[in-house]
SELUMTOR-132190 format. One record per atom (N, C-alpha, C): residue number from 1; atom name; x, y, z. Coordinates in steps of 0.1 Angstrom, whole numbers. Layout:
N
     n   atom       u       v       w
   NUM     CA       X       Y       Z
...
END
This chain:
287
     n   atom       u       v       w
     1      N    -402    -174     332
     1     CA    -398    -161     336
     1      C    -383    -161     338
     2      N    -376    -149     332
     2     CA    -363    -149     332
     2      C    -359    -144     342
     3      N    -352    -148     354
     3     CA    -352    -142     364
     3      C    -332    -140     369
     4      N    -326    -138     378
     4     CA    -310    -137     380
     4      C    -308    -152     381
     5      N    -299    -155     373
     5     CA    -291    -172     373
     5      C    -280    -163     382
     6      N    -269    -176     385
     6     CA    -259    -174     397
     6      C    -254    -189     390
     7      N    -238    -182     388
     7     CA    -231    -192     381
     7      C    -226    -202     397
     8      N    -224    -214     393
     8     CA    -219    -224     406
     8      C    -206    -229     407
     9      N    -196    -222     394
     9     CA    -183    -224     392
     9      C    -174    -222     401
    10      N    -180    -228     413
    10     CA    -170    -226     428
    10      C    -156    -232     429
    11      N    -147    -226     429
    11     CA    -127    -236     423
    11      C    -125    -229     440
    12      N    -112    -230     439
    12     CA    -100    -222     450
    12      C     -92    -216     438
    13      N     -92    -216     426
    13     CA     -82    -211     419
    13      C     -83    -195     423
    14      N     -95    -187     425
    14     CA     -92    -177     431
    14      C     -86    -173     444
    15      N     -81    -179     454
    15     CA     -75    -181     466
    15      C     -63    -186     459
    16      N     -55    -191     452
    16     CA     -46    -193     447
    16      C     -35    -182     437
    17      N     -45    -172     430
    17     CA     -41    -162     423
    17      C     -43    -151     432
    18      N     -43    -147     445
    18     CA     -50    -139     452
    18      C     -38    -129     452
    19      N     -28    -131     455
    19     CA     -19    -124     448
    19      C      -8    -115     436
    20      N     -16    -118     426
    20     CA     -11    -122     412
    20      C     -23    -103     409
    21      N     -15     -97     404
    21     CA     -17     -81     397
    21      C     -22     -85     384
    22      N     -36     -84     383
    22     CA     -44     -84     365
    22      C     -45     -73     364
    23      N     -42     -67     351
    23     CA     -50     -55     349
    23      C     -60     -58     340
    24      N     -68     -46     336
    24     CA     -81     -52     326
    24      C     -77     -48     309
    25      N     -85     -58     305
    25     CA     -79     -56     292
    25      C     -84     -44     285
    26      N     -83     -41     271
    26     CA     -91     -34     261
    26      C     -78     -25     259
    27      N     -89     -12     250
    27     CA     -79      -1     244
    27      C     -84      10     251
    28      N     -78      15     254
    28     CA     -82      33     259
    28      C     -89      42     247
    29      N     -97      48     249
    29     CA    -101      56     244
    29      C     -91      69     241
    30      N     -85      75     231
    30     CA     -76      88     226
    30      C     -78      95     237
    31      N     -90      99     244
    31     CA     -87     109     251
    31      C     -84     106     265
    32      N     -76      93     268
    32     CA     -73      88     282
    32      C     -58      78     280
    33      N     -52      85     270
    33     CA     -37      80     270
    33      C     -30      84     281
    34      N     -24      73     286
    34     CA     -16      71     295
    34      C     -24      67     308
    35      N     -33      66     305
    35     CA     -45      58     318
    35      C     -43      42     311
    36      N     -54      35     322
    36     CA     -57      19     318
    36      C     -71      21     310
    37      N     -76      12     301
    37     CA     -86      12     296
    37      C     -99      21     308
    38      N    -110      25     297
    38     CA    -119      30     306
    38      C    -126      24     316
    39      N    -124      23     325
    39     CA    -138      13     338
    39      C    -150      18     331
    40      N    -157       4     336
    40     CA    -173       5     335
    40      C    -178       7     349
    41      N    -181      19     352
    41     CA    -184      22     364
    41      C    -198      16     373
    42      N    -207      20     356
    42     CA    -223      12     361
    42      C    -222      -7     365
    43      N    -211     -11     359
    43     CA    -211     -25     362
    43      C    -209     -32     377
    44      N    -219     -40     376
    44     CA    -217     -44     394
    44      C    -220     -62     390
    45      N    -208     -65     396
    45     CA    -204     -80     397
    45      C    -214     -87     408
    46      N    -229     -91     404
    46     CA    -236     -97     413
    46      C    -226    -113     419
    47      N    -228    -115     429
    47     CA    -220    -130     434
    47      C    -208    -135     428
    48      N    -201    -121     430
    48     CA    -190    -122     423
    48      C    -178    -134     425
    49      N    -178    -138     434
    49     CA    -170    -150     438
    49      C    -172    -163     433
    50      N    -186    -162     430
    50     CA    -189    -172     421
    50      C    -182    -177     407
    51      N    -177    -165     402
    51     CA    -165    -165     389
    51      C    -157    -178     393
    52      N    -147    -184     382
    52     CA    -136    -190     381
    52      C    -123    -180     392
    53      N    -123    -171     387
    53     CA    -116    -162     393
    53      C    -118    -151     401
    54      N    -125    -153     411
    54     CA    -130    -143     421
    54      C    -123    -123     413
    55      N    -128    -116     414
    55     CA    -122    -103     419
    55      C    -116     -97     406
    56      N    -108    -109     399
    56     CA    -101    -109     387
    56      C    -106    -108     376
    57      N    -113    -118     371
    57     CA    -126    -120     363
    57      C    -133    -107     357
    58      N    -139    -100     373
    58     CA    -147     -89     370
    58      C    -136     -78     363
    59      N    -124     -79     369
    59     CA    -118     -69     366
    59      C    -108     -68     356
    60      N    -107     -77     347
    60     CA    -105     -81     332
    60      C    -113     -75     326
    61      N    -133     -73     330
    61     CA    -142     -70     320
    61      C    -143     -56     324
    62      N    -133     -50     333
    62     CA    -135     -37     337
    62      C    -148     -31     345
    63      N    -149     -41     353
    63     CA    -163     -39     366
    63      C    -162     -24     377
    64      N    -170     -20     373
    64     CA    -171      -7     388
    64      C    -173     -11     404
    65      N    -179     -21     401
    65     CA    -188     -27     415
    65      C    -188     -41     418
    66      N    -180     -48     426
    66     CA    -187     -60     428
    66      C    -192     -68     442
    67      N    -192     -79     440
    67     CA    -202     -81     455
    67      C    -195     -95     462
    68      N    -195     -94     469
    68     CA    -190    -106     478
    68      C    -200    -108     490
    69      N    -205    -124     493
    69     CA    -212    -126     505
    69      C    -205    -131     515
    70      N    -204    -126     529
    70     CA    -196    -132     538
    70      C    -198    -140     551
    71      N    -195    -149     556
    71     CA    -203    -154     569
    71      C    -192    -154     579
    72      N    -194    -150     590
    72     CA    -186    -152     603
    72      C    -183    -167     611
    73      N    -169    -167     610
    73     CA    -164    -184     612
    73      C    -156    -183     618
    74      N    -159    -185     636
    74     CA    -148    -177     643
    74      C    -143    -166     644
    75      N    -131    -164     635
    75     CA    -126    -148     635
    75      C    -126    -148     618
    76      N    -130    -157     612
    76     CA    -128    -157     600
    76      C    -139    -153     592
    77      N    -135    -145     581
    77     CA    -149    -145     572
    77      C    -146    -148     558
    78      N    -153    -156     558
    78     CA    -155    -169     543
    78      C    -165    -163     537
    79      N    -158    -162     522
    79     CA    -168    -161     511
    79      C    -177    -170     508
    80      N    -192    -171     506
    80     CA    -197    -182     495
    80      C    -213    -176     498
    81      N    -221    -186     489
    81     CA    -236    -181     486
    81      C    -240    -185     499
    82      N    -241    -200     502
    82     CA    -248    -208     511
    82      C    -237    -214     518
    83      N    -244    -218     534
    83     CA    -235    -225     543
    83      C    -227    -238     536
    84      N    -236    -246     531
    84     CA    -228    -258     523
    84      C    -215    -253     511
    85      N    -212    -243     511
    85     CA    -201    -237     500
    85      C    -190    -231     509
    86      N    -193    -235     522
    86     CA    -183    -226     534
    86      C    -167    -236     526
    87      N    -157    -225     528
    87     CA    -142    -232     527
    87      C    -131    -225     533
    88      N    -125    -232     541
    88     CA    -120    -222     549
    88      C    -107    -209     543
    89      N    -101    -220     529
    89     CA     -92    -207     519
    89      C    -100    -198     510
    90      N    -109    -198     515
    90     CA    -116    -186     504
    90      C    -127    -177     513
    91      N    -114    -172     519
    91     CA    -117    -156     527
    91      C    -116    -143     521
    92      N    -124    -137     525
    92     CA    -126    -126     524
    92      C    -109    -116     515
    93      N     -98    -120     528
    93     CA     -88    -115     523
    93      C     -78    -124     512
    94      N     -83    -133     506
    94     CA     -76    -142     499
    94      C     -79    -136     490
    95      N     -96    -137     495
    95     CA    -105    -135     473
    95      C    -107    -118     468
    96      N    -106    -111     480
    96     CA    -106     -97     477
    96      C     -97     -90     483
    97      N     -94     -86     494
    97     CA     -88     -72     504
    97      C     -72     -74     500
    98      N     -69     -87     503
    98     CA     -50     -87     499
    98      C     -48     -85     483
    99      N     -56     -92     473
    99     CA     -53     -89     461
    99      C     -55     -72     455
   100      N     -68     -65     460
   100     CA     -68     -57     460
   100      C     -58     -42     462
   101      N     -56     -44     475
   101     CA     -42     -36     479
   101      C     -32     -42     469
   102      N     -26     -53     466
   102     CA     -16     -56     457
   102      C     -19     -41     445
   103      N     -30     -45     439
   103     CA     -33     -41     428
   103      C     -32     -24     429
   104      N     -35     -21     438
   104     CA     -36      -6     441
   104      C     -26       4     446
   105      N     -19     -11     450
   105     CA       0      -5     452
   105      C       9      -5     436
   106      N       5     -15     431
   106     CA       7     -15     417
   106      C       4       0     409
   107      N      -7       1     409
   107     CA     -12      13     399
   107      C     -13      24     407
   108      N      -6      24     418
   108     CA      -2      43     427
   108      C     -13      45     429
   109      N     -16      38     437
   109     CA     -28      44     447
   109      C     -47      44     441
   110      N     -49      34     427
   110     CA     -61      32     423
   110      C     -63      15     421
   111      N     -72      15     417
   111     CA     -78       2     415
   111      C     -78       3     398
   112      N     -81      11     388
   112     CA     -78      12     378
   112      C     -65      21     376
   113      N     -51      19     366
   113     CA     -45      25     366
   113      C     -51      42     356
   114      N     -46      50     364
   114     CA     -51      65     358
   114      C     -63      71     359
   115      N     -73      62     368
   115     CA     -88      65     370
   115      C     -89      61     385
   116      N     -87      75     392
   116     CA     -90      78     407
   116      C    -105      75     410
   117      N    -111      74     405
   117     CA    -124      69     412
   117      C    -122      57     417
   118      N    -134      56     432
   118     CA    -130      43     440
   118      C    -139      36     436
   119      N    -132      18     432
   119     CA    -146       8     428
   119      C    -151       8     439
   120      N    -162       1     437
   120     CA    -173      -4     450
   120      C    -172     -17     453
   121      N    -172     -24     467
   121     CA    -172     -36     466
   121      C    -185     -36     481
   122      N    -192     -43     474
   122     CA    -206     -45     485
   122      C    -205     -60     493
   123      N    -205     -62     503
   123     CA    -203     -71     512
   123      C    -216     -74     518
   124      N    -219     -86     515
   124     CA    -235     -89     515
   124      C    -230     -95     531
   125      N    -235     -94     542
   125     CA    -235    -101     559
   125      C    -247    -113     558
   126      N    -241    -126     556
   126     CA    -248    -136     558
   126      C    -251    -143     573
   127      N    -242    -138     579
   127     CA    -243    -143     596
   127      C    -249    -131     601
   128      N    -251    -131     615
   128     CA    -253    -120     622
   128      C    -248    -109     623
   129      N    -259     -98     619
   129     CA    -252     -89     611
   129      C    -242     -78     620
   130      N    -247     -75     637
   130     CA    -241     -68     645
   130      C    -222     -73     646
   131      N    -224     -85     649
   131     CA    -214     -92     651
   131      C    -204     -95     636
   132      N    -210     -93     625
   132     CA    -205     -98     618
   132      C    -196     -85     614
   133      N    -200     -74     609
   133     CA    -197     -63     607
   133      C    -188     -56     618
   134      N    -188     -61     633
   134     CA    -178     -56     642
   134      C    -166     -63     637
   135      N    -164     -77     636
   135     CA    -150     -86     630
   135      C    -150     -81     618
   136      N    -159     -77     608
   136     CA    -152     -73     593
   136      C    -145     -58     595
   137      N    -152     -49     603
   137     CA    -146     -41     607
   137      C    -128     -41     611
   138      N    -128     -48     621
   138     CA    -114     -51     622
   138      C    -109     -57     610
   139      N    -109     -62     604
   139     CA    -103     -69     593
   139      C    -100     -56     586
   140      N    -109     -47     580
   140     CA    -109     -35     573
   140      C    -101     -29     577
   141      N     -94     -24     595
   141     CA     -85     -14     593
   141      C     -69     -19     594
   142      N     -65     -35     589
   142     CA     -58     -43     587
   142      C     -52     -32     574
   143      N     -57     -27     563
   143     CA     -56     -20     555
   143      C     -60      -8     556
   144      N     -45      -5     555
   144     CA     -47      13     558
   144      C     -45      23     543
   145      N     -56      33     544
   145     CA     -56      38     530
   145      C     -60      34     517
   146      N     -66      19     521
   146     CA     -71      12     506
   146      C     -91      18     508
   147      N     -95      21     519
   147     CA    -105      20     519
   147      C    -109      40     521
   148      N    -123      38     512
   148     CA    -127      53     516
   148      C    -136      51     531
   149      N    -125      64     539
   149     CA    -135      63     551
   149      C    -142      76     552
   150      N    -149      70     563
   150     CA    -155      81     569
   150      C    -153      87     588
   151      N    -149     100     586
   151     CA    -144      99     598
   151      C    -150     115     607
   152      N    -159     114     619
   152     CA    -160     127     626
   152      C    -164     140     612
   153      N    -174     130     608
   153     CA    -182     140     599
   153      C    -178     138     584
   154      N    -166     136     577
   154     CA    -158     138     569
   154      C    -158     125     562
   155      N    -157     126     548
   155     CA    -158     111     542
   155      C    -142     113     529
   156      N    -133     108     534
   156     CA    -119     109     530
   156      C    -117      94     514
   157      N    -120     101     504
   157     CA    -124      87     492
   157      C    -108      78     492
   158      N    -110      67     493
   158     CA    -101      61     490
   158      C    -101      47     475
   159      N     -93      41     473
   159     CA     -92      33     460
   159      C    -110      21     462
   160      N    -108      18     471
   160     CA    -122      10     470
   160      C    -130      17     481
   161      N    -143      15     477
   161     CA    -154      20     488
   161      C    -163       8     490
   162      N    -159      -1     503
   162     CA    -170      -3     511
   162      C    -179      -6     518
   163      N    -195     -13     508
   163     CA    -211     -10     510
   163      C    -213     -19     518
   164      N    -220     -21     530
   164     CA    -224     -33     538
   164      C    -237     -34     535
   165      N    -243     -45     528
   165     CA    -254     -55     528
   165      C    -256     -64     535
   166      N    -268     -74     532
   166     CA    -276     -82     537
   166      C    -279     -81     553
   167      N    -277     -90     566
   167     CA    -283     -90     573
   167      C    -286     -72     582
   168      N    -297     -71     586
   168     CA    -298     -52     586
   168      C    -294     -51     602
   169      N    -290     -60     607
   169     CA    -284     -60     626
   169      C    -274     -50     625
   170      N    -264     -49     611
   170     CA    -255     -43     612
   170      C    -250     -25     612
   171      N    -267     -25     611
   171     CA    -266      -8     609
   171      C    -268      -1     623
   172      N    -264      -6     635
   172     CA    -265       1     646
   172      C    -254      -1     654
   173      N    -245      -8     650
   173     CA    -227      -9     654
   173      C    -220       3     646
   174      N    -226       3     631
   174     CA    -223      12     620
   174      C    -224      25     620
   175      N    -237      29     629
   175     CA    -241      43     634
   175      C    -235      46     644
   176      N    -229      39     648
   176     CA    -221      45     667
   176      C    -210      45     658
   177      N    -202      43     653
   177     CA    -193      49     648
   177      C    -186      58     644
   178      N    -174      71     648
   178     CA    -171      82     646
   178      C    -161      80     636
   179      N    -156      70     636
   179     CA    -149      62     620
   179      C    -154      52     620
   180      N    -154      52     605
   180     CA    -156      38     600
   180      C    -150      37     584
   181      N    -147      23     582
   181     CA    -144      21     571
   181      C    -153      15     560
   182      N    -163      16     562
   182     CA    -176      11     554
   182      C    -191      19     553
   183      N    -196      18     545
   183     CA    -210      25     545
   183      C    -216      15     542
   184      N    -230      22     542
   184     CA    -244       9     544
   184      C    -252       8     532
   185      N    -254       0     529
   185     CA    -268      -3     519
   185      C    -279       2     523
   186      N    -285      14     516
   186     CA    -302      14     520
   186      C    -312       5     513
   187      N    -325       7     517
   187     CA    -334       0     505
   187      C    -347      15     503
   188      N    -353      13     492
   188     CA    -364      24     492
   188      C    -370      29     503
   189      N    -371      23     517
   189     CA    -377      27     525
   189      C    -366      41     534
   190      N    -353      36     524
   190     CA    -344      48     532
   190      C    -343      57     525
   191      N    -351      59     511
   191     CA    -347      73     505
   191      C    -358      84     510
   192      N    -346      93     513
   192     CA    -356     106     518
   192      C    -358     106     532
   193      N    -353      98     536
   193     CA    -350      95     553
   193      C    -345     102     558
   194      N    -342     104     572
   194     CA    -328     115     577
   194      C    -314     107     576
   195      N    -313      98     572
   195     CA    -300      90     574
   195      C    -292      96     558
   196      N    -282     105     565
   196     CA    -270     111     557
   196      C    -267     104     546
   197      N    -263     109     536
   197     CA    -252     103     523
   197      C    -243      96     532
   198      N    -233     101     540
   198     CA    -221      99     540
   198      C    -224      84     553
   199      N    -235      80     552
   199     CA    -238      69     560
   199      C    -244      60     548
   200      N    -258      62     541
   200     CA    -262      55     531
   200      C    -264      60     520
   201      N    -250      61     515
   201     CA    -244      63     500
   201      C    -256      58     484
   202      N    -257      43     494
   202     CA    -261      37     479
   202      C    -282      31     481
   203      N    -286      32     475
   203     CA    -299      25     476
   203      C    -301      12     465
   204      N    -307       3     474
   204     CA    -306     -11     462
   204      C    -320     -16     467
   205      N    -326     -20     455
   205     CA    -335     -28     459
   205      C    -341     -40     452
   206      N    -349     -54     452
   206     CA    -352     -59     446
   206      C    -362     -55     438
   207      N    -355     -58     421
   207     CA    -365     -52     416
   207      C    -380     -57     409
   208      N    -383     -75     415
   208     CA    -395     -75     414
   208      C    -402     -75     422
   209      N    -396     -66     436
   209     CA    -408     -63     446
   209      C    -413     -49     442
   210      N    -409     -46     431
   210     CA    -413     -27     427
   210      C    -419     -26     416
   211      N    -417     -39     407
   211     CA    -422     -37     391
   211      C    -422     -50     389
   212      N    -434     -49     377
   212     CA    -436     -58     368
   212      C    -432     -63     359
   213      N    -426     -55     347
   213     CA    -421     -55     334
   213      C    -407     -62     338
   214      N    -407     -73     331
   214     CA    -392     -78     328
   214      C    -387     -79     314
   215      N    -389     -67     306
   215     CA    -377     -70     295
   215      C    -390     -68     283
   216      N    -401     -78     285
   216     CA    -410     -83     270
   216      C    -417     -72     270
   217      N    -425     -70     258
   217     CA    -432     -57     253
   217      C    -427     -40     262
   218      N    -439     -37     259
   218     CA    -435     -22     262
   218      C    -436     -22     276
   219      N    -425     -10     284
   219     CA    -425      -6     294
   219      C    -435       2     301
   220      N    -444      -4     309
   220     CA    -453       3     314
   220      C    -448      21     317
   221      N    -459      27     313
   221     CA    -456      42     316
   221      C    -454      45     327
   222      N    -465      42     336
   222     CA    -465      45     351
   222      C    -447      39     362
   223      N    -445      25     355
   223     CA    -434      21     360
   223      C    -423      28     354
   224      N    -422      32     342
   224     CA    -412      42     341
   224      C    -408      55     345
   225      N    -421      60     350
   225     CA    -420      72     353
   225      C    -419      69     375
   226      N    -425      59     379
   226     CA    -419      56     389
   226      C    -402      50     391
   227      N    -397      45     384
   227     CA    -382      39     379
   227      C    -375      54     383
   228      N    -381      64     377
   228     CA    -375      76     369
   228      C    -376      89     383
   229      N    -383      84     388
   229     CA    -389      93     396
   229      C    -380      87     411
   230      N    -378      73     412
   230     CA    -368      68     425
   230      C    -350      77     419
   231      N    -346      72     407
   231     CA    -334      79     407
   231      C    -336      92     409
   232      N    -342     100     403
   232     CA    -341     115     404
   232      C    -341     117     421
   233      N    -350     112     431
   233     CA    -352     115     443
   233      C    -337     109     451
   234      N    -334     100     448
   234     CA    -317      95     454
   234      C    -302      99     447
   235      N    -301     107     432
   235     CA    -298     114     431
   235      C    -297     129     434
   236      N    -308     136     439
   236     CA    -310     149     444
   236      C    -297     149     457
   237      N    -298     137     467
   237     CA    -293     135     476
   237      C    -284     129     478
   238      N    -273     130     464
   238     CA    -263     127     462
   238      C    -261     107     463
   239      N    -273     100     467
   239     CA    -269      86     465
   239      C    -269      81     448
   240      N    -268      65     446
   240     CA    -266      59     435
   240      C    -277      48     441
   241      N    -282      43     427
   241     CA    -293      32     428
   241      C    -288      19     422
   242      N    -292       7     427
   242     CA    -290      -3     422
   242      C    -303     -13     424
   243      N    -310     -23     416
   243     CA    -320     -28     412
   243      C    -308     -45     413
   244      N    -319     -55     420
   244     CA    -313     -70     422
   244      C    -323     -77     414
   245      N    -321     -92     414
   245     CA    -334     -94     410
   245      C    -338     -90     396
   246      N    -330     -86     391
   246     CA    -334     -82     374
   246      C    -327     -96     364
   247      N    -341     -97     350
   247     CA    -334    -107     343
   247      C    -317    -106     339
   248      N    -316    -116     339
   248     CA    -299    -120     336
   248      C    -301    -133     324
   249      N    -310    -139     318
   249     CA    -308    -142     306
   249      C    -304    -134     293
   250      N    -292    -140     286
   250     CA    -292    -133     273
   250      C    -303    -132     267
   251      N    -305    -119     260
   251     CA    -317    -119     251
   251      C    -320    -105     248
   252      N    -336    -106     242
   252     CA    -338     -89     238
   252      C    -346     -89     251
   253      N    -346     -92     260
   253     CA    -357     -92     272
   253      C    -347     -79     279
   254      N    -342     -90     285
   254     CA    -326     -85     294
   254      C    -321     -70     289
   255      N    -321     -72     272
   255     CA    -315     -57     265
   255      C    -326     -45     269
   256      N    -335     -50     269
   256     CA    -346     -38     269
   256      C    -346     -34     283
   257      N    -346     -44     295
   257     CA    -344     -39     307
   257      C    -333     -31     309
   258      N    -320     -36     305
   258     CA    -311     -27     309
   258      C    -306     -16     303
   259      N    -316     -13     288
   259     CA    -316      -1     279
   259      C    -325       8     292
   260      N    -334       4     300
   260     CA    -346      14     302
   260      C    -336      18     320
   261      N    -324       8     320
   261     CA    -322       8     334
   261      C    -312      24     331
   262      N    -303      22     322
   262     CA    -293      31     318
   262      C    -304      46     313
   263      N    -315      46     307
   263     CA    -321      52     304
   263      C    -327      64     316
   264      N    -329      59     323
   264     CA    -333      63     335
   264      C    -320      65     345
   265      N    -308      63     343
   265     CA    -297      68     350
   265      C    -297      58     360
   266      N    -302      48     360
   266     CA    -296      38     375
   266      C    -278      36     376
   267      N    -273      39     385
   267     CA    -263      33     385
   267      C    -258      19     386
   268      N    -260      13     389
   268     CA    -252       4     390
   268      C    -264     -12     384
   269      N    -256     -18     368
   269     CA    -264     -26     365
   269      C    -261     -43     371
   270      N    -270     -48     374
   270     CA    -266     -63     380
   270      C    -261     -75     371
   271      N    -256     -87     370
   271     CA    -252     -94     362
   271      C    -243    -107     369
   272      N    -246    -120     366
   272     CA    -234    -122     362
   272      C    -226    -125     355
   273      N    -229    -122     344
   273     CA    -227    -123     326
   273      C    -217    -112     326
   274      N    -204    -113     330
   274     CA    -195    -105     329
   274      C    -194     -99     313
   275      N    -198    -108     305
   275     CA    -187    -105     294
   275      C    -202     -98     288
   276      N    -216    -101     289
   276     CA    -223     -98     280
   276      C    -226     -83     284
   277      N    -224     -77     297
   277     CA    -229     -66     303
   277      C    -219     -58     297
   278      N    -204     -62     302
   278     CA    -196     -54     293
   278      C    -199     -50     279
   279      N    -204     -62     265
   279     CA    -208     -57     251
   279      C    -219     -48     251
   280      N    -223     -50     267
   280     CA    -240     -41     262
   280      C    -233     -23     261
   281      N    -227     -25     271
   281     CA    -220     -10     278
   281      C    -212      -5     269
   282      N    -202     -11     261
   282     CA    -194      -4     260
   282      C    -197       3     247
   283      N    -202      -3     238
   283     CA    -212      10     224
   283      C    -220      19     227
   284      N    -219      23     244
   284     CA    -234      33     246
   284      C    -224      46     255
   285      N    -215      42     254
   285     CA    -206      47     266
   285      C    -213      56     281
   286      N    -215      51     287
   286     CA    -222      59     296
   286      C    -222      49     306
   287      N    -212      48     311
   287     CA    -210      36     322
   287      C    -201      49     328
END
């Protein structure tokens, strides 16, 4: 069963380049001269730190979305999968938040030069989630204007937006808040809920707690038209969907899942096959 691999190429070289401006490569498209190549918006950097080059990597292949896991160490918050990968130079603001702003000071105020849309960066909470999300909180307003907030009703977009995942403690520090610099991760059980867009923006879920089909033969009807039937209902209400848990071996498996994912309008596809999601995307244009 093909299921998400998770690369182990754990360096510091990304805490080392943390301040070093990549842009992404490629050619612009004729109708976006004088911009940076087009972003792949649907692209979401699963375990992104996991790269050779944290942050960078993804955004070489032109990633919309990526994901960092973080654990609470003191005052500190360290990137990594598991407690045994804890290091204390590969923080949060080494491998993302300071390069970031670099880069956004660079290109006047975006993350891609000439494409105002904010990437996403999802921060999966591996410690406790109340507590963890109060210190990332402060870390967040360390940086002023890099982040889309939300403030006394009003959601003001800024160069990156964001998403707080994994532990769920953190969504009731999150909800007392009249500002904040982050929005939340839902799961299926939040669409159609009373909880606002401008609180749970995005819906993710694992996708073989929902379906069966991974990739081989035909796609069950019923599952497609349930697939089909979650975007339409979290698009109505202005969120974006994302599916975990989906195969990540190269192949025709993998192609067919992520033809039926694009098919169906999911936003945001999972990977961490930077380079192969990029070739899938960029002859379909619709990222």
């Amino acid at each position: 069963m093909a299921l998400t691999t998770r690369r182990r190429a754990l360096t510091t070289l990304g805490a080392a380049l943390a301040g070093t401006v990549v842009l992404p490569v490629g050619q612009a498209p004729a109708g976006e001269r004088g911009h940076g190549p087009r972003p792949l918006w649907r692209a979401h950097a699963h375990n992104d730190y996991e790269h050779p080059r944290p942050l960078l990597d993804a955004l070489d292949h032109r990633f919309g979305s990526l994901e960092a896991d973080i654990y609470l160490v003191g005052d500190q918050l360290l990137v990594a999968h598991a407690p045994e990968d804890l290091d204390p130079t590969r923080t949060l603001e080494s491998l993302y938040l300071d390069p970031l702003a670099a880069r956004v000071r660079a290109n006047h105020g975006s993350v891609y030069r000439g494409h105002r849309r904010p990437v996403q960066l999802l921060i999966d909470i591996k410690t406790e989630g109340a507590s963890t999300y109060l210190e990332l909180d402060r870390h967040l307003k360390r940086y002023k204007h890099l982040f889309t907030t939300y403030a006394h009703g009003r959601v003001f977009p800024g160069a990156v937006t964001a998403v707080i995942s994994g532990d769920r403690a953190a969504r009731t520090p999150m909800e007392a808040q009249s500002v904040r610099r982050a929005f939340y991760d839902g799961r299926l059980a939040d669409l159609g809920s009373s909880a606002p867009t401008s609180f749970v923006p995005l819906i993710s879920d694992n996708w073989m707690l929902n379906f069966t089909w991974l990739g081989v033969g035909a796609f069950p009807d019923a599952e497609r038209r349930k697939l089909r039937g979650i975007v339409q209902a979290a698009h109505s209400r202005g969120q974006k969907v994302r599916f975990w848990a989906t195969p990540d071996v190269a192949g025709p498996a993998r192609d067919a899942l992520w033809g039926e994912l694009v098919a169906a309008d999911v936003d945001f596809l999972n990977t961490d096959d930077l380079a192969g999601l990029e070739a899938f995307l960029d002859p379909r244009r619709t990222a």
